[in-house]
N, C-alpha and C positions, 0 to 999 in steps of 0.2 A: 366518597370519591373526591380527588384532589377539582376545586373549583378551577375550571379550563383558563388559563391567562395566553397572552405573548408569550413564546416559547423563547427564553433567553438566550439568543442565539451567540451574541457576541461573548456572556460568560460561559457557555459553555465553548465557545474558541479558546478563549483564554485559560480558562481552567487546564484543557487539554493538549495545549503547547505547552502553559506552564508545567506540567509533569513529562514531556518529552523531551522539553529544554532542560529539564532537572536530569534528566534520566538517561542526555547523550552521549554517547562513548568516544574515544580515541584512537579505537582499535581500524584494523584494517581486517574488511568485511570480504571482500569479492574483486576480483578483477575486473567485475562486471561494471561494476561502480567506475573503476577506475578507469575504463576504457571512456565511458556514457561522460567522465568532467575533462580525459581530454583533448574529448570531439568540441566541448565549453571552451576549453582554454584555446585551444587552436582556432576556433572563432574571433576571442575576444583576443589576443595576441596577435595573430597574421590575419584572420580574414577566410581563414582556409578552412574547408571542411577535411583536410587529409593533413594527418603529424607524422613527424619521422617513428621510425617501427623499434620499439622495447622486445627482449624478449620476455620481461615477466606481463607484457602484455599480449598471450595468445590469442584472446578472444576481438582484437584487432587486426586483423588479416590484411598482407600488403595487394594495395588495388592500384589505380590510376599513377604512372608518374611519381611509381618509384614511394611512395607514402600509404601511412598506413591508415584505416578506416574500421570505424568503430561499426562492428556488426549489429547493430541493436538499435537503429536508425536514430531521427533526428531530434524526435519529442522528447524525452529526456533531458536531452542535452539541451537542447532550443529553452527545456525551460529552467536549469543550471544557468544558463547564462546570464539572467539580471542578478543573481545570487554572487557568482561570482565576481559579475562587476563592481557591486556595489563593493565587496570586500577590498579588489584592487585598484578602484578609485578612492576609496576612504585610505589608503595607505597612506596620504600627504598629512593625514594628522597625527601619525604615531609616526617620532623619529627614525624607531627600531625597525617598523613593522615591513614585513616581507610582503610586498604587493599578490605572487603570487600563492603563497600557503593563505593569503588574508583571504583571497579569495575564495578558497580551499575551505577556508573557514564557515565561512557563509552558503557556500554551497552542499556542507555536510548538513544544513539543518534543514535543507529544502523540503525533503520525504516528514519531515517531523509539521512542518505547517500546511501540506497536503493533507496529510494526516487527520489533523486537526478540521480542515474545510472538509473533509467526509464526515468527520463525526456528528458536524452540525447539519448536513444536509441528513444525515440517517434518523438526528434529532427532528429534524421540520419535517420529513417522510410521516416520521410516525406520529407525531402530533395531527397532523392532517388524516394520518389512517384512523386513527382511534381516539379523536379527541381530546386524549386526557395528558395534562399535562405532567405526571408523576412516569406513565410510562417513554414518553416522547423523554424525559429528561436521561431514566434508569436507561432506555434500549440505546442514547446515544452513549453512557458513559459506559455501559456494558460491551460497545461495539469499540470505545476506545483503551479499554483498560483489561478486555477480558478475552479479546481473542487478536491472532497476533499482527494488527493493527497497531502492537505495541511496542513490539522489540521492531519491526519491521519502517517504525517510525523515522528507528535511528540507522539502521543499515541504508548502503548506496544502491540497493537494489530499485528498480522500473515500476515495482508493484505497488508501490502508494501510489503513486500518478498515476496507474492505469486505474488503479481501481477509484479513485477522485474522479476519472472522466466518466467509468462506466457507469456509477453511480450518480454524476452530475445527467447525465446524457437520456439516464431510464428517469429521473426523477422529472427534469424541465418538460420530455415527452406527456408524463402521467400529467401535469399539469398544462399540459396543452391550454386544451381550451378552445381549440380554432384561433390560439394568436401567433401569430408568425414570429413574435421575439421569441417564445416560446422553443416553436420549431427551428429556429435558425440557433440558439443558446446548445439545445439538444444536438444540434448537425456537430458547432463545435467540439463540445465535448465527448461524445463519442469520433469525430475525425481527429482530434489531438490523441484520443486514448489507442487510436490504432496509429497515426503517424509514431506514437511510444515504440507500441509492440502490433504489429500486423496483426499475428497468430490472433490475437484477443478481438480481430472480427469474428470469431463464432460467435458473438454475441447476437450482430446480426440479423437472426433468424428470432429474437424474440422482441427487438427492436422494432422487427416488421410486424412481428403479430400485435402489439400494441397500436401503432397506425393504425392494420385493419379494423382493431377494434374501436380505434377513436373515430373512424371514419374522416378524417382531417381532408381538406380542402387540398385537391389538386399541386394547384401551387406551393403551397406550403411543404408537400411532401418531394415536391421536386428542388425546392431549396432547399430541403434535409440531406437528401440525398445528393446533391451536386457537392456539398461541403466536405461529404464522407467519401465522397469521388475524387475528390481535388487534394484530401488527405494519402489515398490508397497510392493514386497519382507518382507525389510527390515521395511517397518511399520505393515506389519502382524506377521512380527516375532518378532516385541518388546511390539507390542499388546498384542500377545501370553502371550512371558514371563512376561508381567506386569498384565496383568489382567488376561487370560487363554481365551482368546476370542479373536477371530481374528478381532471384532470391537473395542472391547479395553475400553477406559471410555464413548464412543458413544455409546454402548447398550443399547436399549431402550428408546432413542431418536429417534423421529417420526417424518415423512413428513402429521402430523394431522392436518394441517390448510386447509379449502376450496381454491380450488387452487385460483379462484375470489376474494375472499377474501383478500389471500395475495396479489396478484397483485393492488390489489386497494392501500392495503396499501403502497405498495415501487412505487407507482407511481400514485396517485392522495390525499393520506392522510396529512392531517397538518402536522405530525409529523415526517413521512420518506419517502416521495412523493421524486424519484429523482429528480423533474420536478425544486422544489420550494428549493433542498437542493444544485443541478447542475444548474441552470437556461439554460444553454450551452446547455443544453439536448435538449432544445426547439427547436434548430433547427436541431439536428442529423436526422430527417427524410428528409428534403429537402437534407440535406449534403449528407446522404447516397444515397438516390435516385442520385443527380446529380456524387457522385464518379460513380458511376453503368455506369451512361449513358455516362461519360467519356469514358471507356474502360476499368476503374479497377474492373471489374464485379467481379472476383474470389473474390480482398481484398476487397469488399462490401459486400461481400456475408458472409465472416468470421467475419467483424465488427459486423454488422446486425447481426448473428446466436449467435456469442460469447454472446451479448446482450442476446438476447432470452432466449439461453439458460438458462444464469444464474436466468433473471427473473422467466421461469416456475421452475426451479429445486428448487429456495429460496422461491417462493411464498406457497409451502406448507409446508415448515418445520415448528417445531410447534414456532421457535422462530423469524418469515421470518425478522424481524425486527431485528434482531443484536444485542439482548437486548441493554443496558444501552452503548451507543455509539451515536457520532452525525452522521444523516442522516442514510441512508440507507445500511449498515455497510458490509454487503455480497455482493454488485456491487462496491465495490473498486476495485478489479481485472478487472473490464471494462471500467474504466474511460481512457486507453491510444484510447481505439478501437472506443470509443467515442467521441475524438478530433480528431482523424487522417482523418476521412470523410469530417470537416470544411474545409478541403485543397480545395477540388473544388469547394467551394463557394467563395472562399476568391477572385477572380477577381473582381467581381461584388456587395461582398455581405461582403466587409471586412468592411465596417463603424458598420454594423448593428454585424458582430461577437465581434468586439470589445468592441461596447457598451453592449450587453450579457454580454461578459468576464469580465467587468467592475464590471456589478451585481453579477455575479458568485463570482469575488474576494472579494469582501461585504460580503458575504454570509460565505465565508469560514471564513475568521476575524474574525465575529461573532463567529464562530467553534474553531480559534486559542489563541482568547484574554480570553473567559473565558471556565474553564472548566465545560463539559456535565457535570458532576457527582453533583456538586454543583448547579443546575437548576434544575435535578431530584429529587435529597433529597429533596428540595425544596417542590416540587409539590408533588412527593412521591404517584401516582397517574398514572399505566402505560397505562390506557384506555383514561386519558385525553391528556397526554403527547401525543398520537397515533392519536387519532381519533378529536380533541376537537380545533377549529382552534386558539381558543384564550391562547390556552396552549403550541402552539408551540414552539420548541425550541428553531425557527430561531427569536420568537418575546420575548422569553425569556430570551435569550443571549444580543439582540437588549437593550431590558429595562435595564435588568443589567451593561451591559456595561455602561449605558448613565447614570445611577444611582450608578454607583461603587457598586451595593451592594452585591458581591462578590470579593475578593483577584485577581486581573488579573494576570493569568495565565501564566506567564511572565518569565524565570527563567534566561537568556542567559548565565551569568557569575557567578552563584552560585557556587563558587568554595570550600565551605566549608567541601566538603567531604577532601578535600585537606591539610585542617587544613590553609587557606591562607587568608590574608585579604583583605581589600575592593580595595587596589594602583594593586593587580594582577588582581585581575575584573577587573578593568578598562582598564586595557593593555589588556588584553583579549577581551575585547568591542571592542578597537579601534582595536586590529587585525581583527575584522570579519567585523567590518566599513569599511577598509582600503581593505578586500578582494571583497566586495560586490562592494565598488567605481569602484575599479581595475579591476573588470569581469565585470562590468556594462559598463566602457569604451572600456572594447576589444571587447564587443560582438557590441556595437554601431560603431566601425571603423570597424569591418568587414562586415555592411552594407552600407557602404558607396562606 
């Protein structure tokens, strides 16, 4: 067994941006994205939480005074906004550079260093769970490289930031301790991860059964809960003023799908089957069982329900599928509670996680080299894509890739928003070469 040290937390940050900064694209992912940077921009520009109304932006529904308002509330964006400024304040040293695309810039790598600060908290989770430093290193890079943690780095989707708070939020709790920084860190990150996305309060309900179990001091639990009160708050009240409805642009969207129905599809369908989009997934029930029988019954209990949960709550919405995204786009927020169980396999059972992991990392490639959106137009067909095994994404992506017959998704050193040419790309390349080498050796000598 690997001798237990410091868990390298800053190389494995580093290691793990570097390969998402390596591995970003240029493509155009979601509307959703686009709505979420510009609630950013209209911030950072007027001051205003409402911009004038696009029509390729539907999922911006016209509210207050004639302007339009991003459905998908403020956390997101609130946290796009230093990303962005920093791009369009830095515009003064490049003659060329376009203040606003600069910004644009900087705010597409946001999800990619969320990203990143989960993988390290999933790394110190499980170092702290099981001691050993070989699996605390394998289950953070397994969480960043093998399930889709990875392509999801680089899309403008909500679901790295929720799942960085859900996962910041269970993790500061479990380390309680009876210390109030503790409990108030935890309030943050879970009231940021629901000011993201409401809907992702089911959580919740396993946030409380942890208190109970920690039995935490009065106080403390009232200033957890005031924080996540003052989060819930403040998406009711801009729901309010934007639309006049405390649902906000979600009105009238429906949990209409047969609950069977959707279950089948986010875990046994060609098209968004976690089973065939995670491969990893295949062994979470032995993993979870044997953490149980270890003695971490509570954190089995939490993995296992968080799971659940999400599956019954997404399986009847009317879109349980994620629309136009790869895999199964609503269990991203579970993919950390999903690796952390492989720990108590891993004595006996790490030849067989690795080879999974292998496949997993296969899987996501396909997800990060070409872009969904360019395999849908494609097909343009969302019953086949779904249900149709020869329409799969994952053999979609596979074909394409092997046939170039789509632009690979590639983007790393596109500095053109910058106004710069091809000799700073390239120094740019080798800076994220030279930082990938350089984490790749420090996290390798601190298993040694």
């Amino acid at each position: 067994m690997v001798k237990v040290k410091g868990f390298p937390a800053k190389w494995i940050f580093l290691f793990v941006l570097s390969v998402y900064l390596l591995t970003i694209g240029k493509g155009y992912y979601s509307t959703d994205g686009e709505v979420m940077l510009k609630l950013a921009w209209a911030l950072a520009e007027h001051g205003k939480i409402g911009f004038p109304c696009e029509e390729r932006l539907p999922n911006a529904p016209p509210g207050r005074n004639g302007l339009c308002y991003s459905k998908y509330g403020l956390g997101q964006s609130l946290s796009l906004l230093p990303f962005y400024l920093i791009g369009r304040n830095l515009c003064f040293l490049f003659s060329k550079g376009n203040p606003v695309i600069m910004g644009k810039w900087f705010a597409d790598r946001a999800n990619s260093l969320f990203t990143a600060l989960t993988a390290v908290l999933v790394g110190l989770w499980a170092f702290k769970l099981f001691g050993n430093l070989e699996v605390a290193v394998a289950l953070s890079l397994i969480y960043s490289l093998a399930t889709m943690a990875w392509p999801y780095a680089k899309f403008n989707f909500n679901q790295p930031l929720i799942t960085l708070c859900l996962t910041g939020g269970f993790y500061a709790l479990w380390n309680y301790k009876r210390k109030l920084s503790m409990a108030l860190l935890s309030g943050v990150a879970f009231g940021w991860g629901f000011l993201t996305r409401i809907s992702d309060i089911i959580v919740l309900p396993w946030a409380l059964l942890l208190w109970a179990y920690l039995r935490g001091q009065n106080l403390h639990f009232w200033a957890w809960s005031t924080i996540i009160l003052i989060a819930v708050a403040l998406t009711v009240g801009y729901n309010l003023y934007a639309f006049g409805n405390p649902m906000g642009g979600y009105l009238g969207e429906k949990w209409s799908t047969p609950l069977f129905v959707g279950l089948y599809g986010l875990l046994m369908s060609s098209g968004k089957s976690l089973f065939l989009f995670v491969p990893i997934a295949f062994l979470f029930p032995q993993a979870l069982t044997r953490f149980f029988k270890s003695g971490k019954r509570l954190e089995a209990v939490i993995c296992g329900g968080l799971l659940a949960t999400y599956l019954v709550f997404y399986a009847s919405f009317w879109t349980w599928h994620g629309g136009w995204s790869w895999g199964p786009r609503f269990l991203v927020p579970t993919m950390p509670f999903l690796v952390l169980p492989l720990g108590a396999l891993w004595a006996d059972r790490k030849f067989v996680i690795l080879l999974v992991a292998a496949i997993s990392l296969i899987i996501q490639f396909l997800g990060v080299t070409i872009n969904f959106a360019d395999y849908m137009l494609e097909v343009n067909d969302e019953t086949k894509i779904l249900f149709i095994p020869q329409y799969s994404p994952i053999l979609g992506h596979f074909y394409g890739l092997l046939h170039l017959k789509w632009p690979i998704d590639l983007a790393p050193v596109d500095l053109s928003p910058f106004g710069l040419g091809k000799g700073y790309s390239i120094s740019l390349l080798m800076i994220y070469l030279l930082l990938l080498v350089w984490s790749s050796e420090r996290i390798l000598k601190s298993l040694k």
